[in-house]
Z-matrix of the N, CA and C atoms (Angstrom, degrees):
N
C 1 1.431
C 2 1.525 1 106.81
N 3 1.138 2 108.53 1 149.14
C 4 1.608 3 125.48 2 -167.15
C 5 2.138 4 90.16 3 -99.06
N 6 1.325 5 118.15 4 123.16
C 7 1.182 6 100.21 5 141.26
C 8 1.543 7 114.80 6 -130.18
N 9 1.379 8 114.65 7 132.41
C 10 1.455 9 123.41 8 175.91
C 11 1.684 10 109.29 9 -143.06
N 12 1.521 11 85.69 10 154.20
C 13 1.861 12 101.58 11 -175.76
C 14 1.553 13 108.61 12 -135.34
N 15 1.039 14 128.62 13 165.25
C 16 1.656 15 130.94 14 -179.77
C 17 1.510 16 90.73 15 -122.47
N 18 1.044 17 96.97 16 67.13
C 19 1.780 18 115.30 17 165.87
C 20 1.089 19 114.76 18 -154.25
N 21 1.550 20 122.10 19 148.36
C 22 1.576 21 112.19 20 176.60
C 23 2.069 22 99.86 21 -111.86
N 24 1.189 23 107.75 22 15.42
C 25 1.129 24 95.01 23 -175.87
C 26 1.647 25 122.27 24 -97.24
N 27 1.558 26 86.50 25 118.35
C 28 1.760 27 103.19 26 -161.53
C 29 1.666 28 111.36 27 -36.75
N 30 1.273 29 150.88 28 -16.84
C 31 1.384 30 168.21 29 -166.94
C 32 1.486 31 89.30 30 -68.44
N 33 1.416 32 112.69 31 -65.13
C 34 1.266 33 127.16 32 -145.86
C 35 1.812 34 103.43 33 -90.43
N 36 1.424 35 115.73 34 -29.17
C 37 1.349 36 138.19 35 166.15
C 38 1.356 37 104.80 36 -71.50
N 39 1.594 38 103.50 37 -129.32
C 40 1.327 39 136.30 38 -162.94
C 41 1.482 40 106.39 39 -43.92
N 42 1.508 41 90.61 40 -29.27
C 43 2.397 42 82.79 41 177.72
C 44 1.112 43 106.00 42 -79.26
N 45 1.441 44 107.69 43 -56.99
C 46 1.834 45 101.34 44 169.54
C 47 1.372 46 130.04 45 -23.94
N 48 1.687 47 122.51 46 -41.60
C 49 1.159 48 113.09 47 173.28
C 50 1.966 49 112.46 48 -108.29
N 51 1.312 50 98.72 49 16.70
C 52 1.792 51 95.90 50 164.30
C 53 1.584 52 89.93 51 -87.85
N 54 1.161 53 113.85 52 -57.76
C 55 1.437 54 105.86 53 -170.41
C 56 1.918 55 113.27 54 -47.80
N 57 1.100 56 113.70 55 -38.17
C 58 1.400 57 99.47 56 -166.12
C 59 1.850 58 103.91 57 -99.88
N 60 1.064 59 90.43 58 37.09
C 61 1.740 60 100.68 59 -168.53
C 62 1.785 61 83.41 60 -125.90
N 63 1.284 62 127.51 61 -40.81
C 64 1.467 63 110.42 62 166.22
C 65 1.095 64 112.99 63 -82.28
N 66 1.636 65 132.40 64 -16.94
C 67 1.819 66 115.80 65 -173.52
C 68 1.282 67 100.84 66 -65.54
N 69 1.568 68 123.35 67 -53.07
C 70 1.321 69 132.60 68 -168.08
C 71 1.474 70 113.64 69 -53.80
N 72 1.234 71 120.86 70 -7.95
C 73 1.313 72 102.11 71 -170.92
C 74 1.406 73 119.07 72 76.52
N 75 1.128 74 158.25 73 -51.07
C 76 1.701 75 158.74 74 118.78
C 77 1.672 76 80.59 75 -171.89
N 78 1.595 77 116.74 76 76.58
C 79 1.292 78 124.85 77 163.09
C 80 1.126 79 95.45 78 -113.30
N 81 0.898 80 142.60 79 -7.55
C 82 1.742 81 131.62 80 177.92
C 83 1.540 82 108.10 81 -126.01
N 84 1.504 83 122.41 82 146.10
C 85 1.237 84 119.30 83 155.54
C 86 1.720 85 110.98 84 -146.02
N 87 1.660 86 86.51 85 163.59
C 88 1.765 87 95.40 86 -161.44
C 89 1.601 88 100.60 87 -78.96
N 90 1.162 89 123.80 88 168.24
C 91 1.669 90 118.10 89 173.95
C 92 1.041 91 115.86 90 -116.89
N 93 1.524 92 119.35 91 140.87
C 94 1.544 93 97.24 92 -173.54
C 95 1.763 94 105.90 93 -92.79
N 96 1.422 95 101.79 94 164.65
C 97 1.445 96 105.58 95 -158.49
C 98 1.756 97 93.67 96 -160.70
N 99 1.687 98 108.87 97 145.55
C 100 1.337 99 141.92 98 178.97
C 101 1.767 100 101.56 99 -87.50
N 102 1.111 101 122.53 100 113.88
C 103 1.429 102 112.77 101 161.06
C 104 1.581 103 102.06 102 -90.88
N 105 1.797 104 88.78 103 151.76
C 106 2.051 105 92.96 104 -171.43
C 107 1.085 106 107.22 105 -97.42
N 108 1.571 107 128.58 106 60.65
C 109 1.308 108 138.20 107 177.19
C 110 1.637 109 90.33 108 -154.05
N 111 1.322 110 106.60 109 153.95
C 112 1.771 111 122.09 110 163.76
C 113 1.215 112 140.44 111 -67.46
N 114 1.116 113 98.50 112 -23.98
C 115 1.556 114 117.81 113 -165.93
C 116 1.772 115 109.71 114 -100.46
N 117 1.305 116 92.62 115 52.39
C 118 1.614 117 95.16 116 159.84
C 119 1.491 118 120.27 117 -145.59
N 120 1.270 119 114.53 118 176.03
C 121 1.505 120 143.50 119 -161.34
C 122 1.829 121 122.09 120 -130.06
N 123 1.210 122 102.25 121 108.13
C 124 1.950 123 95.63 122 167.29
C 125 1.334 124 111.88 123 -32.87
N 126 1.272 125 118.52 124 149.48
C 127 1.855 126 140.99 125 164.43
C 128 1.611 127 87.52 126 -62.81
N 129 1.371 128 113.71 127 122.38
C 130 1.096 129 134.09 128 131.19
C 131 1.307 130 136.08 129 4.12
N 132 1.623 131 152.18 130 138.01
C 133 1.099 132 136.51 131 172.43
C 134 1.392 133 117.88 132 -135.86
N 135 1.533 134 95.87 133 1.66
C 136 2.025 135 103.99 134 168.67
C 137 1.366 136 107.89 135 -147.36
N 138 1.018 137 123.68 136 177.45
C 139 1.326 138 125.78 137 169.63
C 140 1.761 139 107.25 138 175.45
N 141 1.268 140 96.74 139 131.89
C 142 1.825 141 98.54 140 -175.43
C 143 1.596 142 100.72 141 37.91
N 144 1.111 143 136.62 142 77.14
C 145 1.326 144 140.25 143 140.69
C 146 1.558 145 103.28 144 78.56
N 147 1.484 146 124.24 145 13.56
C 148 0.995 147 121.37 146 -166.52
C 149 1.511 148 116.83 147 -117.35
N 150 1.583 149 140.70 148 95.89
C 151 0.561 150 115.60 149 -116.17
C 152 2.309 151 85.52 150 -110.11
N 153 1.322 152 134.02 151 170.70
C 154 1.288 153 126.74 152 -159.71
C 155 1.497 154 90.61 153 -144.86
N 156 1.656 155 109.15 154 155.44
C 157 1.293 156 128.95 155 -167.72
C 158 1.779 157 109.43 156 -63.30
N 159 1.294 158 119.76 157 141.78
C 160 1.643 159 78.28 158 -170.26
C 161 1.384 160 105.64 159 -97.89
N 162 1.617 161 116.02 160 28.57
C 163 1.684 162 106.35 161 144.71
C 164 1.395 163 135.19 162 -64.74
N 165 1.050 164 93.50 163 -10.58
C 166 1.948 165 98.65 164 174.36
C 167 1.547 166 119.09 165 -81.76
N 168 1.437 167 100.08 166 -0.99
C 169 1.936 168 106.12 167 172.96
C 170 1.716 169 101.69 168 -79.47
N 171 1.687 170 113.44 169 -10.39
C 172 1.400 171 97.74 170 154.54
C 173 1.598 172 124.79 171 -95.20
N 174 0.816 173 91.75 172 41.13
C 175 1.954 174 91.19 173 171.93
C 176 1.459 175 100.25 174 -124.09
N 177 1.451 176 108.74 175 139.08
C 178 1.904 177 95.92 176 176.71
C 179 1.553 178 114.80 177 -110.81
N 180 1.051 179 103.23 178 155.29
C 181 1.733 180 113.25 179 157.55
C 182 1.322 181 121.31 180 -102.36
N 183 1.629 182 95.66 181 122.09
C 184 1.818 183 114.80 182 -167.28
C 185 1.454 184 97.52 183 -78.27
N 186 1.357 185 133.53 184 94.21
C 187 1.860 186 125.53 185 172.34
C 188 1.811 187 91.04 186 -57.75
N 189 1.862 188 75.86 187 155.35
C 190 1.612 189 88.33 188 168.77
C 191 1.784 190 110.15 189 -67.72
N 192 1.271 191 106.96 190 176.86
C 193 1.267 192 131.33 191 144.81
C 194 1.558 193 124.04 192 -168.11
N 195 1.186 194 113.71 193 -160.90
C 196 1.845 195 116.82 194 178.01
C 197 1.343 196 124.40 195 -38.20
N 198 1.768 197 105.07 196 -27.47
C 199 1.758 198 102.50 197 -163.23
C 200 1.297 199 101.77 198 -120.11
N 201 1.938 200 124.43 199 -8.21
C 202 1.242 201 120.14 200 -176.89
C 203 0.858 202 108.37 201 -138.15
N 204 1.593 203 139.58 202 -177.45
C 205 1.338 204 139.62 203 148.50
C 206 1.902 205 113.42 204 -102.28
N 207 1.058 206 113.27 205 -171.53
C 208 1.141 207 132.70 206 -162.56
C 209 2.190 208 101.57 207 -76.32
N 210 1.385 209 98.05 208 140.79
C 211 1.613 210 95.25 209 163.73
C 212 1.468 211 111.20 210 177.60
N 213 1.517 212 116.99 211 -173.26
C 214 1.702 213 103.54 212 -148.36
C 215 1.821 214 88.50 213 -134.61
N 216 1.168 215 131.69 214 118.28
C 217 1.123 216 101.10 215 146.97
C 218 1.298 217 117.68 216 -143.79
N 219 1.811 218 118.87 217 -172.78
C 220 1.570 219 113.13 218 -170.33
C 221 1.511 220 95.08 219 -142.44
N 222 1.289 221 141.29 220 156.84
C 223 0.929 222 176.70 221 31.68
C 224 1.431 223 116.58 222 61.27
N 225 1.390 224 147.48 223 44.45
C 226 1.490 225 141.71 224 -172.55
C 227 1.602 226 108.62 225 -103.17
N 228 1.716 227 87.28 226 148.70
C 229 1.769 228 103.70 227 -174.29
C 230 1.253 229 85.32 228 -122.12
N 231 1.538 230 115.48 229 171.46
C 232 0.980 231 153.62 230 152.72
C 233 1.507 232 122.53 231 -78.19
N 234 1.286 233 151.30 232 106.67
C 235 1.554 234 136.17 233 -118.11
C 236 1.756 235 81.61 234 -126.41
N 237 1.509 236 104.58 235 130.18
C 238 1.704 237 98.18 236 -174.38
C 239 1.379 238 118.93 237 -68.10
């Protein structure tokens, strides 16, 4: 499953998948993955005092530049 947002705000990101990384029980995990562009960044693992699973440093954030804008996404399986 693909999850992505055109937001960089970690709530909507990186909590989104701490949170569903504890519902599951560790039935799901994110994959790590190369985007084929330069202009990105690991998922996050704190933000405002908050602290995130540090499986979400495999999800990336696409920074803007000239040809795109900004967006978040992750990579999740279903773990057999």
């Amino acid at each position: 499953m693909v999850y992505a947002t055109c937001t960089y705000a970690p709530e909507e990101n990186e909590g989104m998948l701490d949170w569903a990384l504890g519902k599951t029980d560790d039935q799901m995990e994110i994959l790590p993955w190369e985007p084929p562009v330069s202009n990105w960044m690991e998922g996050i693992t704190e933000w405002e005092g908050k602290t995130y699973s540090p499986e979400v440093k495999k999800s990336r954030r696409i920074l803007p530049n000239k040809n795109m804008t900004a967006f978040f996404i992750a990579l999740i399986r279903k773990k057999d």
